[in-house]
Structures are given as C-alpha cells and as structure tokens.
C-alpha positions as CSV (number, residue, x, y, z in Angstrom):
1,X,-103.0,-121.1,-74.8
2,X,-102.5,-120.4,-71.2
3,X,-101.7,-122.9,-68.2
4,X,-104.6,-121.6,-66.5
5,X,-106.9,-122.2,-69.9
6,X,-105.0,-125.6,-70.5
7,X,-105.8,-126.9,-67.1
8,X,-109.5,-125.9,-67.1
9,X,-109.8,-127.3,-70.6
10,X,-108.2,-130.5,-69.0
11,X,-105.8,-130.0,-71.7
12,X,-102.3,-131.9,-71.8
13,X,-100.1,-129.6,-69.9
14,X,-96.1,-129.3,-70.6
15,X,-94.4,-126.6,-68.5
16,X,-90.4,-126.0,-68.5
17,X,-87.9,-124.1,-66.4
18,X,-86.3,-120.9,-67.3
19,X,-83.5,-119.6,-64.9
20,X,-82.2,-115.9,-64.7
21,X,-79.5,-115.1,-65.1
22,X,-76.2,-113.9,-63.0
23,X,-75.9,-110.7,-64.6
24,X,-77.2,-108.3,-67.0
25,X,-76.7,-110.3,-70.2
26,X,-80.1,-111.3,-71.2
27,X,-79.4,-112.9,-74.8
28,X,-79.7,-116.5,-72.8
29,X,-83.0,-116.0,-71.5
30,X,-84.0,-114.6,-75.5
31,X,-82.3,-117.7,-77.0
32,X,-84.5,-119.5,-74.7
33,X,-88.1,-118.0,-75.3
34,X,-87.2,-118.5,-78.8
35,X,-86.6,-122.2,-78.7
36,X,-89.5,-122.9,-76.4
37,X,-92.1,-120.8,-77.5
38,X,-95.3,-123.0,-79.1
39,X,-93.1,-125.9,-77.7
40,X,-94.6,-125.7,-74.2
41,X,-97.6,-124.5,-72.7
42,X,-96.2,-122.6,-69.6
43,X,-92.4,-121.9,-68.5
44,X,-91.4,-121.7,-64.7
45,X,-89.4,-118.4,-63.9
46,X,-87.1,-119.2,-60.8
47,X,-86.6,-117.0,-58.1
48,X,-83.2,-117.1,-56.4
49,X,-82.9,-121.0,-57.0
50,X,-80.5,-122.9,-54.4
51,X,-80.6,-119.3,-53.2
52,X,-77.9,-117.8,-55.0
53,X,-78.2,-114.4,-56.5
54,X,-79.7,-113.5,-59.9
55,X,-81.7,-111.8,-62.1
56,X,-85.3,-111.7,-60.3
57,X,-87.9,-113.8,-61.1
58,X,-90.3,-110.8,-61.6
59,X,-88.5,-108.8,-64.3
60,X,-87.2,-112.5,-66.1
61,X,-91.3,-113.4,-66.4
62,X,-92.2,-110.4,-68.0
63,X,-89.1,-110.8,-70.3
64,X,-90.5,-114.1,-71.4
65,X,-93.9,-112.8,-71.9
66,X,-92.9,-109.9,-74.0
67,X,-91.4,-113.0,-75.8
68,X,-94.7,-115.3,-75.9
69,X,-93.5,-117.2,-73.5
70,X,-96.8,-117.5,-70.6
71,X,-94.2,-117.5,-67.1
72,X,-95.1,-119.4,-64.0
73,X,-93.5,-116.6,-61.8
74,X,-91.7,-118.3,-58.6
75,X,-92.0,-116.2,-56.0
76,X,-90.3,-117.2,-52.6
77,X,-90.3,-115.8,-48.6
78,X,-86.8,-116.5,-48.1
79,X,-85.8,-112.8,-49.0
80,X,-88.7,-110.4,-48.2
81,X,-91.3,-110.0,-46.0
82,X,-95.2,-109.8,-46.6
83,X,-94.8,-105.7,-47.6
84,X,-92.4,-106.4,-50.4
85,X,-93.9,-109.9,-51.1
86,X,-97.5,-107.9,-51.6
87,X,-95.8,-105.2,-53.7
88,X,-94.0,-107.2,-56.0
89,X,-97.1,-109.6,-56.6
90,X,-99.3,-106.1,-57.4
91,X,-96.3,-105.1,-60.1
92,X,-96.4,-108.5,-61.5
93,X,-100.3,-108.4,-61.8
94,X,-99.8,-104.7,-63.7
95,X,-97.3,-106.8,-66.0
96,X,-100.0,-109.0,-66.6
97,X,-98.6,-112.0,-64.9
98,X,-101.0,-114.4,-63.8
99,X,-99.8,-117.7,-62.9
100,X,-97.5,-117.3,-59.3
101,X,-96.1,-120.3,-57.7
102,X,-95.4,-119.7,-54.1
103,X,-92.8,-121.2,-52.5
104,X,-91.2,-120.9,-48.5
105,X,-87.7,-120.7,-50.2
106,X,-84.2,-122.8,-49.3
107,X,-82.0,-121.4,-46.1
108,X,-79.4,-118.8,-47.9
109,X,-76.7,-121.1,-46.2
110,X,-77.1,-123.1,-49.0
111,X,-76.1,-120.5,-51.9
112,X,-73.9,-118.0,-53.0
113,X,-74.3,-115.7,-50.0
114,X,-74.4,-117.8,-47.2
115,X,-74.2,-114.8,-44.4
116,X,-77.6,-113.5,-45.6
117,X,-80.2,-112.7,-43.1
118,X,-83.2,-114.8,-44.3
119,X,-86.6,-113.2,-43.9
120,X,-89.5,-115.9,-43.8
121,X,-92.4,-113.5,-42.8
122,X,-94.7,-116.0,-44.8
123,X,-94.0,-120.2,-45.6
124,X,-95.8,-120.9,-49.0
125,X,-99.3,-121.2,-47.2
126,X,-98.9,-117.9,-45.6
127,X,-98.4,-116.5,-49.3
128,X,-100.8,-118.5,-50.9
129,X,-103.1,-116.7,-48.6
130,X,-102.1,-113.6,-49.3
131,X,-102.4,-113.9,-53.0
132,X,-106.0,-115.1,-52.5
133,X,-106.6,-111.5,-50.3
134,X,-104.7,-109.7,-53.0
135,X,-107.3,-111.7,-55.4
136,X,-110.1,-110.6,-53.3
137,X,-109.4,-106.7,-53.7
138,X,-107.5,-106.3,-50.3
139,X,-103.7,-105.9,-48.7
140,X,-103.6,-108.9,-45.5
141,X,-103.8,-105.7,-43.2
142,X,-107.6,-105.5,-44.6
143,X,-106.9,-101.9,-46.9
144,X,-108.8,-102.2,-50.1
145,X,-106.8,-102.1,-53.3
146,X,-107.9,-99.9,-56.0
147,X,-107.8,-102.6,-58.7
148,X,-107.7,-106.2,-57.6
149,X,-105.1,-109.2,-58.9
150,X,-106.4,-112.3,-61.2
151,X,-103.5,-114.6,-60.4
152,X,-103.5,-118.3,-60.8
153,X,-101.4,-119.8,-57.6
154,X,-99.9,-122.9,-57.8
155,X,-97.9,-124.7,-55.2
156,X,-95.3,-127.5,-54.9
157,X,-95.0,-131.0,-52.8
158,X,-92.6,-133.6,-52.6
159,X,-93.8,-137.5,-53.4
160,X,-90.6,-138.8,-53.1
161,X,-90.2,-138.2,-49.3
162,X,-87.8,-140.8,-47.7
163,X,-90.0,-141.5,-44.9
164,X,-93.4,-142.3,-43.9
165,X,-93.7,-139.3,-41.8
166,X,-92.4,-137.1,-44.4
167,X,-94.6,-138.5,-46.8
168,X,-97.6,-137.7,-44.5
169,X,-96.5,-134.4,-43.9
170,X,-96.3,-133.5,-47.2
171,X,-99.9,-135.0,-47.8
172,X,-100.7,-132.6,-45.1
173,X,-99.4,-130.0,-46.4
174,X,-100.9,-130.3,-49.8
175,X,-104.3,-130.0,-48.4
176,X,-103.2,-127.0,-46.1
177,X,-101.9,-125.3,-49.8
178,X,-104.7,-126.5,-51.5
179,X,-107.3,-124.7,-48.8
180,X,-105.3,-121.5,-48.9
181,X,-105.9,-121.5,-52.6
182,X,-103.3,-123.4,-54.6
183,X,-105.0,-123.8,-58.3
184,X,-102.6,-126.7,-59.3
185,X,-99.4,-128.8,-57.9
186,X,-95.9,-129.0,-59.2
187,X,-93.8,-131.9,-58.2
188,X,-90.3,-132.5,-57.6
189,X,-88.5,-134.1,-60.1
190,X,-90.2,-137.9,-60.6
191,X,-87.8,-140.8,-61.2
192,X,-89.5,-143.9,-59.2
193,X,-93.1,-144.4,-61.1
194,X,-94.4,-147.4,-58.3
195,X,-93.9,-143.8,-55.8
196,X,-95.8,-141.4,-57.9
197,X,-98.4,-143.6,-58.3
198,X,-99.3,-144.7,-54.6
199,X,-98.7,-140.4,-54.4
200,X,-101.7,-140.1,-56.9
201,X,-104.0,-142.4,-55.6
202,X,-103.8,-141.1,-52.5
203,X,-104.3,-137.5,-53.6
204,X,-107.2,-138.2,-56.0
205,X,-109.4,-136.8,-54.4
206,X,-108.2,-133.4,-53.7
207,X,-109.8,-131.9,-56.9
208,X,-106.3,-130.1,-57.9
209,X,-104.7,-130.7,-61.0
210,X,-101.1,-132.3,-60.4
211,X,-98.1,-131.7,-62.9
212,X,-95.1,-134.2,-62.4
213,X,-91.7,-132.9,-62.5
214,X,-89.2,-134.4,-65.2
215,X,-85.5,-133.8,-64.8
216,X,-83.5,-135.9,-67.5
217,X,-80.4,-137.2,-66.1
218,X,-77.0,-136.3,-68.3
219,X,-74.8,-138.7,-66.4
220,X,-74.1,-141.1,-63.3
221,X,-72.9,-138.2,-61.2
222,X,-75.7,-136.1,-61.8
223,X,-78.4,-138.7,-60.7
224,X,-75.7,-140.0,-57.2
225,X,-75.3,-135.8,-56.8
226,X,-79.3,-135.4,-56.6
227,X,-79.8,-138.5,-54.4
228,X,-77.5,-137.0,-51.8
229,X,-78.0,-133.2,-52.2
230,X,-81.7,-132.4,-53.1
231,X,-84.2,-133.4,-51.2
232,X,-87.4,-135.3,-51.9
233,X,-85.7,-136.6,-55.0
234,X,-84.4,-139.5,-54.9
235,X,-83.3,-141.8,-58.5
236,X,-83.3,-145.7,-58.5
237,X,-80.2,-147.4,-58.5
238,X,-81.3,-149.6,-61.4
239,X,-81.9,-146.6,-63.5
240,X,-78.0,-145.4,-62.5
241,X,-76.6,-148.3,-63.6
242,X,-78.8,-148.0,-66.8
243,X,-77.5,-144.8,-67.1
244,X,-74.3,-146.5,-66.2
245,X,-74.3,-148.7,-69.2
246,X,-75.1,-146.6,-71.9
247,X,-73.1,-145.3,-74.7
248,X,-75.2,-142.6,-74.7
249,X,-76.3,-141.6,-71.9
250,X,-78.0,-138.0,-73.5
251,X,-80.3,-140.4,-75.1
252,X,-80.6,-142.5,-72.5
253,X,-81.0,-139.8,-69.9
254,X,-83.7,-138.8,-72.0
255,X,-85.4,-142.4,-72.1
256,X,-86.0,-142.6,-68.0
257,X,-87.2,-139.3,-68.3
C-alpha cells in the first residue's frame, strides 16, 4: 500500500524518517529499508536536514523504493532555484516517485557549511505550486512538458507555535499550502496533546488529512536540547521530569511518545 492509497482509503497511516547519509556508504540506508519495510506505510527521505551536507534526498528515495520502501521525497528551496527545483522533481517522477513534501528549507547558517549562499527562489507555497503546474503538463514559464508528473504533495505546519501570532500564522499558512495543492499535512514533532487538539479542531474543516509527528525522547537532554534549539517543538516539563525519573528512560521515552 501507498500513502497516497492509504490516505484515500482513510486507512491508518504510519510514516517514518530515513536520513542520507554523509558519504558514499549506503549499507545504513539498506539496513534501514530492511527493518522497516511492511512495518510502515510511507518513509520520509530528508533533504539536507539542519542543512548540512548529504546524500540527496532524490537518489536516497529511489534507493528506498528499489528496496520496497514507498519515500516521501523532501524536497527543499534553500539550495536551488525553480530551474533545478523543476528538473529534479521531473527525474524523480521518471523514478517513479510520487509522494514530494515541499519545504522552504532552514538558513545554511545553521549547518555544516555555514558560508553557503542560500537560494530561496520558491518558499514551500511557491513549490507546491509549481508541482501542481508540473502535474498539469506544464514548466511555471507555461512550456508544455512532453509527459506530465502524478505526484502527491504534502506540506508541513507547526501546532506548537509559542505564540498566538505564530499560531495564527501558521493556520494561515496551512490554508495558503493547502490552496496551492498540499494533499496531506505533516506536523512537527507532538509532545503536548491539550495543543494538538485545540490545533485540530480548529483545522477540521480544511478537508486535508493531518499526520502528527512523533519523536521519542532518549533522555533529559534531548527533550531540554529541542525546547531550546528547534522550533515549534516544544516538550512539557512534567514529561522531563517523567523522563527524569525513569530507570529506563528508552522505555519510557517510548511511553510519551
């Protein structure tokens, strides 16, 4: 089965995270496919995560298809613009790729490479966009394409923002990605219920399927490390000091999630 078949079957939908890798060695991406294949129903291929240099999303997903893996292929705008972005989404269709979750991309500041010259042609609505053209049979200069795409475009928002504005914002721009052709939603990772909740009531309506991001917690730095370094997630302090207290805190870890 297929995300794009699970979701229209309103099928339960589990979906994991595959990262490339910093080099050539690909036996950790193998080991991977193996252990999750018929475990999951989709697996997200990063692209350049935290911005720091790796194996590219593109070549990783079709790794994990060959494997039976079906790959959510990140794509991000940080590092090309809408020429290369176009290109590499036509090569991923000929790989038979369909599911592509756009994303604008973190500053390269914040990696491995930090003098990089970011690109940002196209945010994540921009791109959505121009995979619904690309869908349609046409470049976003208007040229017909001789053979269209058949992706399935997802996007991502951010329930836990730590403000009322930011919350709104990112309602906003949920329906923005949702009109530009977003087929389903990926959260950041999910640790206060009460929030993700009041998130889904108020996005009920919106018609798009919503898939909540889990991150188990291994210890008390971790879960302190992503409440001060990644944004929109943000992990109760009665959870830490569960965390806290536990013997084992794999299990427990494991629990909250």
């Amino acid at each position: 089965m297929t995300l794009r078949s699970a979701i229209e079957n309103k099928e339960f939908i589990i979906t994991c995270e595959v990262g490339p890798v910093k080099g050539t060695n690909i036996e950790e991406i193998e080991e991977s496919c193996e252990v999750l294949k018929g475990k999951v129903t989709a697996a997200n291929i990063t692209d350049q995560q935290s911005s720091a240099m790796r194996l590219g999303s593109l070549v990783t997903s079709h790794l994990a298809k060959e494997r039976g893996i079906d790959p959510i292929y990140q794509v991000t705008c940080r590092d090309r613009n809408r020429i290369a972005l176009q290109s590499d989404l036509l090569s991923a269709s000929v790989l038979g790729i369909e599911n592509v979750l756009a994303l604008t991309g973190d500053l390269p500041s914040l990696g491995d490479h930090p003098h990089a010259k970011p690109v940002f042609d196209l945010d994540s609505v921009g791109l959505l966009g121009a995979i619904e053209t690309l869908n349609s049979g046409f470049d976003m200069a208007g040229n017909e394409l001789n053979g269209k795409t058949n992706f399935f475009p997802g996007a991502v928002v951010n329930p836990g923002a730590d403000t009322e504005a930011s919350y709104e914002m990112q309602i906003r721009k949920m329906e923005k990605k949702i009109r530009a052709g977003a087929k389903f939603i990926q959260t950041q990772a999910i640790y206060d219920v009460d929030l993700f909740d009041r998130f889904m009531k108020r996005v009920a309506g919106f018609g798009v399927p919503v898939l909540a991001g889990v991150i188990p917690l291994k210890s008390v730095g971790m879960a302190r490390y992503m409440n001060k370094s990644v944004a929109g997630v943000f992990v109760p302090e009665d959870l830490i000091q569960k965390l806290k207290n536990s013997e084992d805190k794999t299990a427990m870890g494991i629990q909250i999630a």
